[in-house]
C-alpha positions as CSV (number, residue, x, y, z in Angstrom):
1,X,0.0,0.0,0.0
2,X,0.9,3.5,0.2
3,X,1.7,3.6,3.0
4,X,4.5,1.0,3.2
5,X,6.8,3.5,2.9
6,X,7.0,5.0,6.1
7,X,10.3,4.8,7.9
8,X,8.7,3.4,11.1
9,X,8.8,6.4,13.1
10,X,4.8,6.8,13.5
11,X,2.7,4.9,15.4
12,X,-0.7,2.9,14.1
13,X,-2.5,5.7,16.3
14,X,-0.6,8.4,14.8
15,X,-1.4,6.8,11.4
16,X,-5.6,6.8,12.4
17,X,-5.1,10.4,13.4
18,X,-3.7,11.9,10.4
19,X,-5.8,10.0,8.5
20,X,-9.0,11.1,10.3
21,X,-7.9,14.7,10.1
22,X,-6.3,14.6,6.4
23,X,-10.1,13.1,5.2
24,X,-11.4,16.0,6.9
25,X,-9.4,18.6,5.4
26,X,-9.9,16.8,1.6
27,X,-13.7,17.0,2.3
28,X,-13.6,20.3,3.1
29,X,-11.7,20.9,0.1
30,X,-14.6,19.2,-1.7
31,X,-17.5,21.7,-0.7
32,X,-17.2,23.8,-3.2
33,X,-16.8,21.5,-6.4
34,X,-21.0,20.5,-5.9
35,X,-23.9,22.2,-5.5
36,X,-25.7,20.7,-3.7
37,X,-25.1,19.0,-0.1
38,X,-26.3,16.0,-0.6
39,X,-24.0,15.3,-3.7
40,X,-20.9,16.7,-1.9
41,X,-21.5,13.8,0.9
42,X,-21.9,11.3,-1.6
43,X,-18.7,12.1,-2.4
44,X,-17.6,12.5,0.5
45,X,-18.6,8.7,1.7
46,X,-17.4,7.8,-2.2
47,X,-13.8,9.0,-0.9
48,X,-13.7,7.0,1.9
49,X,-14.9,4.0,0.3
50,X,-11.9,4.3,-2.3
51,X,-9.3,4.1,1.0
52,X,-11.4,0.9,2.2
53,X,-9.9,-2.4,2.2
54,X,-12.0,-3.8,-0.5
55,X,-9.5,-5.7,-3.1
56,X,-12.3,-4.2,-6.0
57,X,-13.8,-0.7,-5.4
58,X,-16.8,-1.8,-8.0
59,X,-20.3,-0.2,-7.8
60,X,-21.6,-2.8,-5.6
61,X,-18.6,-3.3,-3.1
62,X,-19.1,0.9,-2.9
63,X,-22.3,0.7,-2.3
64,X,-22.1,-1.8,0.6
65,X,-19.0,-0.3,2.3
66,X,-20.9,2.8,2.4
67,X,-24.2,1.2,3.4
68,X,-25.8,2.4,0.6
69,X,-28.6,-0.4,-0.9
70,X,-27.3,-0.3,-4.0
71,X,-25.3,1.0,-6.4
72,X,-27.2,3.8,-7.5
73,X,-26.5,6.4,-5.3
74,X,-22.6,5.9,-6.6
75,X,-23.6,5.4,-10.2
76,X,-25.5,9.0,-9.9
77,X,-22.7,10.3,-8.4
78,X,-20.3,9.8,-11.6
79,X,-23.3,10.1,-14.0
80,X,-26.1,12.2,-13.5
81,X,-25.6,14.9,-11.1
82,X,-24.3,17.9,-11.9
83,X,-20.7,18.9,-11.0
84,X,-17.1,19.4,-13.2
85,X,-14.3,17.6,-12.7
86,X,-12.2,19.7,-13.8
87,X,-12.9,21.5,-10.7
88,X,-11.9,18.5,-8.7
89,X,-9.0,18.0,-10.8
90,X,-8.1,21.4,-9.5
91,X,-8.7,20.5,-6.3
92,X,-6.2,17.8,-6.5
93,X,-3.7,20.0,-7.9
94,X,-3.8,22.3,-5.1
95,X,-3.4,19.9,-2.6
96,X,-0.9,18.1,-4.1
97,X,0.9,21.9,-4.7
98,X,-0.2,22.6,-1.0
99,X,2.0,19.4,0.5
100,X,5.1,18.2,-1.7
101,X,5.3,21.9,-3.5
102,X,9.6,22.4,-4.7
103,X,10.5,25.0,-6.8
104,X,12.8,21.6,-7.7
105,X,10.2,19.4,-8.5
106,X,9.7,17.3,-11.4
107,X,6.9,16.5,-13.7
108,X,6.6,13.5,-14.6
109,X,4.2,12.3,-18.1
110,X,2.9,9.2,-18.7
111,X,0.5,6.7,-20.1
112,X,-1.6,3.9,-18.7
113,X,-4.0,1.5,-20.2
114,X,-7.7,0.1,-18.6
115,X,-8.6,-3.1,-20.1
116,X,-12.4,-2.7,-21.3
117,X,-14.7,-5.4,-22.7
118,X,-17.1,-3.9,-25.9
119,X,-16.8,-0.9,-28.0
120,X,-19.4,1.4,-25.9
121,X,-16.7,3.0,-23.4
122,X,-15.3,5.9,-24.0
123,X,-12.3,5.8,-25.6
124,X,-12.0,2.0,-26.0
125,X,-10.7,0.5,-29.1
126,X,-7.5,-2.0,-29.6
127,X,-4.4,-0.5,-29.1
128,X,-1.3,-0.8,-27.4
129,X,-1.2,-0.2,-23.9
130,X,1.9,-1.1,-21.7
131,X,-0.4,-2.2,-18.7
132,X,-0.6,-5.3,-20.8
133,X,2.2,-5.8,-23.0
134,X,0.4,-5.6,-26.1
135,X,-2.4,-4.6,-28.3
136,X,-6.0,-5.3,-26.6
137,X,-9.0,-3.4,-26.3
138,X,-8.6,-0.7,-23.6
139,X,-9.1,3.0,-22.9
140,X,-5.7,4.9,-22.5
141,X,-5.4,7.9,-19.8
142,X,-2.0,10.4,-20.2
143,X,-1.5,11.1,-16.5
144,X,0.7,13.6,-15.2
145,X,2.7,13.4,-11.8
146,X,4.0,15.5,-9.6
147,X,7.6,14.3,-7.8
148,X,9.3,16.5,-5.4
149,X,11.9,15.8,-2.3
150,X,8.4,15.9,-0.1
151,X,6.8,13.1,-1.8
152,X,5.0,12.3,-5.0
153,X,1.5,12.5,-6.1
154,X,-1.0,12.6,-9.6
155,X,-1.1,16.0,-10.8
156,X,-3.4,16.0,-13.9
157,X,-5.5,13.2,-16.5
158,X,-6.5,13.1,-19.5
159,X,-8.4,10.7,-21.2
160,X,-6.9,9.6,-24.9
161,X,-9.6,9.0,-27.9
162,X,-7.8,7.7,-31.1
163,X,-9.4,8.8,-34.1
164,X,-11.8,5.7,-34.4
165,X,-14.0,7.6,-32.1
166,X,-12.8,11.7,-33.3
167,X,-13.6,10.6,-36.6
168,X,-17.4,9.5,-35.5
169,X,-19.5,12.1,-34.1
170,X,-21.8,10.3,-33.3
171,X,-19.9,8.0,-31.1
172,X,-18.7,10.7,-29.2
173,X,-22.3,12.2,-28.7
174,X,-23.4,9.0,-27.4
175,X,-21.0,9.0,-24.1
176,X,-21.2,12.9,-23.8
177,X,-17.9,13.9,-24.7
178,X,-18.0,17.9,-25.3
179,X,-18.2,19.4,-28.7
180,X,-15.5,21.2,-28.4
181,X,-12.9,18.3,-27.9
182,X,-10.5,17.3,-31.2
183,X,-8.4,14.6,-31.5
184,X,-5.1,15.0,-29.6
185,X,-1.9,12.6,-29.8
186,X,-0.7,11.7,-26.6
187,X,2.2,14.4,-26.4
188,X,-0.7,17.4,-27.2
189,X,-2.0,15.7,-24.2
190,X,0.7,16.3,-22.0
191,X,1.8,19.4,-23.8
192,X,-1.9,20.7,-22.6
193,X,-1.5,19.5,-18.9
194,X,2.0,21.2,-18.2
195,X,0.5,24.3,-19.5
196,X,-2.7,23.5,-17.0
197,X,0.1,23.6,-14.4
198,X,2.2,26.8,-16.2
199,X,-0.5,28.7,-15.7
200,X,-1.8,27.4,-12.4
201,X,1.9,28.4,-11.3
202,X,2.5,24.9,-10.0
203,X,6.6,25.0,-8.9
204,X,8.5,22.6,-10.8
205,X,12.0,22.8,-12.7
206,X,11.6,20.1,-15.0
207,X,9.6,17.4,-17.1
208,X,10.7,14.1,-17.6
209,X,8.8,10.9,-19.8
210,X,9.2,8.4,-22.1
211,X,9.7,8.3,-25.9
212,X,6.8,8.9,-26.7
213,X,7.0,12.1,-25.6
214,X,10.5,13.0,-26.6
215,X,10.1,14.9,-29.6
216,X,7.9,17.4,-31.0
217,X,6.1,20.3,-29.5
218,X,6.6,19.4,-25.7
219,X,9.9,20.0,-26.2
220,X,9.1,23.5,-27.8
221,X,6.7,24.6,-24.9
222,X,9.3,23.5,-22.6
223,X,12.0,25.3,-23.8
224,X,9.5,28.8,-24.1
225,X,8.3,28.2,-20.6
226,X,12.1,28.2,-19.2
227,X,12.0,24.5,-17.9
228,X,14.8,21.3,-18.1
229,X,13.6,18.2,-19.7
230,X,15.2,14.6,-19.8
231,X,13.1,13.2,-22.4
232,X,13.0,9.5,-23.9
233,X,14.1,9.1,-27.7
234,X,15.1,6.3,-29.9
235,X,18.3,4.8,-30.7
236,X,18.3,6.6,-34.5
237,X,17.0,10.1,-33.2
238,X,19.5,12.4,-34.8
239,X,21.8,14.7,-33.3
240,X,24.2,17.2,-34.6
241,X,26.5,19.1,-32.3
242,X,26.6,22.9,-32.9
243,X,30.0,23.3,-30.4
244,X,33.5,24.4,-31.4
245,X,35.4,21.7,-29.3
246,X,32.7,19.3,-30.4
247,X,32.3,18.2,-34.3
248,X,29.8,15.4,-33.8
249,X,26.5,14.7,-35.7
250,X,24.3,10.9,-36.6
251,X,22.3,9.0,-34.9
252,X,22.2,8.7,-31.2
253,X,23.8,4.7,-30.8
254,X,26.5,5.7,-33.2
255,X,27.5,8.7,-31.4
256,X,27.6,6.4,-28.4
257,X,29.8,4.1,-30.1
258,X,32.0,6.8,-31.2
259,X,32.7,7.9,-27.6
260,X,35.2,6.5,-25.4
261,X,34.3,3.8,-22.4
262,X,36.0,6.3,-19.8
263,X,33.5,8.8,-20.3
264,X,31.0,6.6,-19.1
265,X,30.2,7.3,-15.3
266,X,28.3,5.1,-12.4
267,X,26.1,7.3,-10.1
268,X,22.2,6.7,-9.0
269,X,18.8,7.3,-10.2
270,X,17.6,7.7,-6.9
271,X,16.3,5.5,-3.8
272,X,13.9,2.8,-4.8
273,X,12.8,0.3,-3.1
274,X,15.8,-2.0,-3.1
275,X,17.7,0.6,-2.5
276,X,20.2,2.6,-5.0
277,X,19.2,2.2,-8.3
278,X,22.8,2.7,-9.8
279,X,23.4,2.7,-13.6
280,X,26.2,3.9,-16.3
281,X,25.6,7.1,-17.6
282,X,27.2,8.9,-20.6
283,X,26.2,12.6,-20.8
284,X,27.2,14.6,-24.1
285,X,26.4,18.3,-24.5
286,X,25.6,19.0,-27.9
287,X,25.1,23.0,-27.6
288,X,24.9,25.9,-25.8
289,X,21.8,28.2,-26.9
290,X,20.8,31.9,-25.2
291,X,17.5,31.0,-23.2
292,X,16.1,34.2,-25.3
293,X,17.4,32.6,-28.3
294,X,15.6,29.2,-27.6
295,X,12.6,31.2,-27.2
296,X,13.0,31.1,-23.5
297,X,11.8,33.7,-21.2
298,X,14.7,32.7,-18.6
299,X,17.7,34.6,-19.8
300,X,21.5,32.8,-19.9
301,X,23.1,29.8,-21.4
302,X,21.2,26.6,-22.3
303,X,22.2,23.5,-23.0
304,X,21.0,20.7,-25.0
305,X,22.3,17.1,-25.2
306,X,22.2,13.5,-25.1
307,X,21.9,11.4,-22.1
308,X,21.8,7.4,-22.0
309,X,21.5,5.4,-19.4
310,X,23.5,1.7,-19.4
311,X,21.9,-1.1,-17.3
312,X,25.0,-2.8,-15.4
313,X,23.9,-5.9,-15.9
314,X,23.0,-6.4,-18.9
315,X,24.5,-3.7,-21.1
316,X,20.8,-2.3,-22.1
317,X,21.2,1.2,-23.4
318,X,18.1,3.6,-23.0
319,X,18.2,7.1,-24.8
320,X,17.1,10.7,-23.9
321,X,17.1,14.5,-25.0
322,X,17.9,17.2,-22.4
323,X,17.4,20.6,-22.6
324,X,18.6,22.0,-19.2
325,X,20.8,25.2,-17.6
326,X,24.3,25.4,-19.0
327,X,26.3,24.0,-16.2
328,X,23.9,21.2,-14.8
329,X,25.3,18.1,-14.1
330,X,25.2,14.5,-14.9
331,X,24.2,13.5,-11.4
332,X,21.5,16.1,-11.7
333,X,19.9,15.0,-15.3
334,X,20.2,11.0,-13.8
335,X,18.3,12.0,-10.6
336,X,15.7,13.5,-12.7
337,X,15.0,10.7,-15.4
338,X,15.3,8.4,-12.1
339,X,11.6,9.9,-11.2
340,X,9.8,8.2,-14.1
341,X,9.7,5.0,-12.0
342,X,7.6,7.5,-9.9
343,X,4.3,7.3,-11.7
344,X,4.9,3.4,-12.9
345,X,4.3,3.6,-8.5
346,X,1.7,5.6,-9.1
347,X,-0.5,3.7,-11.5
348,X,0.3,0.6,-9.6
349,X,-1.0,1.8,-6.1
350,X,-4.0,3.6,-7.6
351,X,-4.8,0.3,-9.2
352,X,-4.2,-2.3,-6.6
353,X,-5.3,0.0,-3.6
354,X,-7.6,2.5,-4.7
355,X,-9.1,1.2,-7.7
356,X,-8.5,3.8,-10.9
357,X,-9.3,0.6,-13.2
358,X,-12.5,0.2,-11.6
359,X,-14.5,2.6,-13.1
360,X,-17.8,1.0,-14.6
361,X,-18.9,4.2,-16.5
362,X,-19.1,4.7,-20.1
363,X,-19.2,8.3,-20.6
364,X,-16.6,10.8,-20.8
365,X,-17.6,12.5,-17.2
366,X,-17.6,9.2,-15.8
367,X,-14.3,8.4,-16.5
368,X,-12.9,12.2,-15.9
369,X,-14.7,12.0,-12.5
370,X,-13.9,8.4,-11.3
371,X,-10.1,9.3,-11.9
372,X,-10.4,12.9,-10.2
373,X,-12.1,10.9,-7.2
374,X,-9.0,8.2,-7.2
375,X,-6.4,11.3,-7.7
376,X,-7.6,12.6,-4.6
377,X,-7.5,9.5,-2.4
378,X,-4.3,9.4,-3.4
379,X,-3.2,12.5,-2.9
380,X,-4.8,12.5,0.6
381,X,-2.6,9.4,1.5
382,X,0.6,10.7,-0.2
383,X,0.3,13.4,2.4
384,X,-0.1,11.2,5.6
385,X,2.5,9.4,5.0
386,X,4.7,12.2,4.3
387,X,3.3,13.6,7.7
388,X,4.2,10.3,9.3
389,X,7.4,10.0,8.2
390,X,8.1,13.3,10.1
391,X,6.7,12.2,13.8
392,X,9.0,10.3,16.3
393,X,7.7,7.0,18.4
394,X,8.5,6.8,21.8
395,X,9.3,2.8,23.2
396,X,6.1,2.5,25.0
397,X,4.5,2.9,21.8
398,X,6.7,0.7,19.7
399,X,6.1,-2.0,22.2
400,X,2.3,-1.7,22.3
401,X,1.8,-1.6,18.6
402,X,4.2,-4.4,18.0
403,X,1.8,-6.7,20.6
404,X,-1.5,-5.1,19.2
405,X,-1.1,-7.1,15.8
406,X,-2.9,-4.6,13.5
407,X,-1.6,-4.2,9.8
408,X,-1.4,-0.3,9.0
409,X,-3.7,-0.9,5.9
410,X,-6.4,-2.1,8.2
411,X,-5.5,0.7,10.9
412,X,-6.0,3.5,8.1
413,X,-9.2,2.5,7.1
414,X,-11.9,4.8,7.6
């Protein structure tokens, strides 16, 4: 869960408390997203049923956690009533801000697949999803994380409709998705959420993602908006080096090749949970550009380069594009491509604990407003264990929890 990785300093009491008090403060935050009252504590009991124990947060496992007789209550909840969540989705944003905010942070992009039966979801259609290692039929959600020394939480969604369904009005009428709404590749995606968080001011000094993301207009809005990337590319991207003391141009395994073994250099990706993720790294600047000259509102000397990452083990080579401060360092660019493996965490808690493949809508507000709801739970959580990790156990509370036999999962429920 979650919450396995507290350092052990807080108590299962402690743990209740700060939950208690952090479900408090999220439905407070709540109020003003609905209405009406009524819909605001369906919500509010929806919340806590997603931080239950349930292995499967369906409509009928809600429904009895929260003593409901049926479903329906929940089903109205993600259907028919009337609220936006996009307004939740700010909520979450501001929370998230509120607790792990760094002028350091990273923001991390990624996709994640939800295996669907039929063709009537929103969204669904075969294609590749990485949840399952292959082509199936799914629906595909670009998520957005937010990763800072304070802790790590989702930051922004968006759901991904391939042109089967852009090209079809009328399949997009029939789940309710909004006229306004084009098809977008999955980088426009992205691209749209870090300028969500641009102009929400969210603090963060760099974006970080996959190939698919690595080239093409993200990089662009990045490099206006004054913000580092270390961005995934493949092996025959094409570089060409633009430095006197450097006359170097092909394809990105060649230039590798070209390069001597010394300049190869062993440091960490970060802390995970075995402990120092340490790889080979070879870092080669390519040029030096003036921020204004990039089309960068921060002023000086930028850099952009290529990074790859060696797995000891097995010689694997991975491949990225940075764009970052003239001056930054190799340990600096490894320790921010290490927080991809931050949302892979991400989409497997919120799956396995909270249930963001659970959703049993159809329509485009269901599925916008079941992942807001599973953001937030989250989110909440992210927090108290941050907070958790800060208090100090005396003796005669390690002893009585060690003889009480409670698991913390159970202890956190509501």
């Amino acid at each position: 869960m979650i919450l396995n990785e507290m350092n052990g300093t807080a108590s299962v009491e402690d743990v209740l408390t700060l939950t208690l008090d952090a479900l408090r403060d999220v439905k407070a935050r709540l109020r003003p997203v609905f209405g009406q009252e009524r819909i605001a504590a369906s919500a509010g009991r929806f919340l806590e049923t997603l931080l239950g124990n349930e292995p499967r947060k369906t409509g009928w496992m809600r429904a009895e956690a929260a003593g409901d007789p049926g479903p329906w209550r929940q089903q109205a909840l993600l259907g028919r009533a009337q609220w936006d969540a996009d307004a939740l989705r700010d909520v979450v944003r501001a929370h998230v801000v509120d607790h792990f905010g760094d002028a350091d942070a990273v923001l991390v992009v990624d996709e994640t697949g939800f295996l669907k039966k039929g063709a009537a979801s929103c969204g669904v259609s075969r294609q590749y999803t990485g949840s399952a290692g292959k082509i199936t039929n799914c629906q595909i959600g670009v998520f957005a994380t937010y990763v800072s020394d304070k802790g790590h939480a989702f930051l922004d969604r968006a759901l991904y409709l391939p042109k089967s369904w852009t090209d079809k009005p009328e399949r997009l009428a029939a789940v309710h998705v909004p006229e306004d709404v084009r098809f977008a590749s999955k980088p426009s995606l992205a691209t749209t959420m870090i300028g969500r968080a641009l102009a929400a001011e969210v603090p963060f000094s760099w974006v970080a993602g996959d190939s698919v993301y690595g080239v093409g207009d993200l990089e662009m809005a990045l490099r206006a908006a004054g913000k580092g990337y270390v961005l995934g590319i493949h092996q025959n991207h094409w570089f060409h080096s633009w430095r006197p003391d450097l006359l170097i141009s092909g394809e990105a395994r060649d230039i590798v090749k070209a390069l001597p073994e010394e300049l190869w250099i062993q440091c960490s990706a970060g802390h995970g949970t075995k402990g120092e993720r340490l790889y080979d790294w070879l870092y080669c600047p390519m040029a030096d550009l003036e921020g204004q000259i990039a089309d960068s509102d921060t002023p000086g000397l930028w850099t952009r380069g290529l990074l790859v990452r060696r797995n000891p083990a097995d010689g694997d080579l991975a491949y990225f594009t940075t764009w970052c401060p003239q001056g930054t360092s190799l340990e600096t660019l490894a320790r921010v491509e290490g927080t991809r493996w931050r949302i892979e965490e991400c989409f497997e808690t919120a799956k396995n604990e909270f249930g963001l493949d659970h959703n049993e809508t159809r329509s485009w507000h269901g599925w916008h407003r079941h992942v807001s709801l599973v953001m937030l739970a989250y989110a909440m959580m992210a927090a108290v264990r941050s907070k958790a990790n800060t208090l100090k156990k005396s003796p005669l509370t390690t002893r009585k929890n060690l003889s009480d036999g409670r698991s913390r999962k159970s202890a956190v429920s509501p």
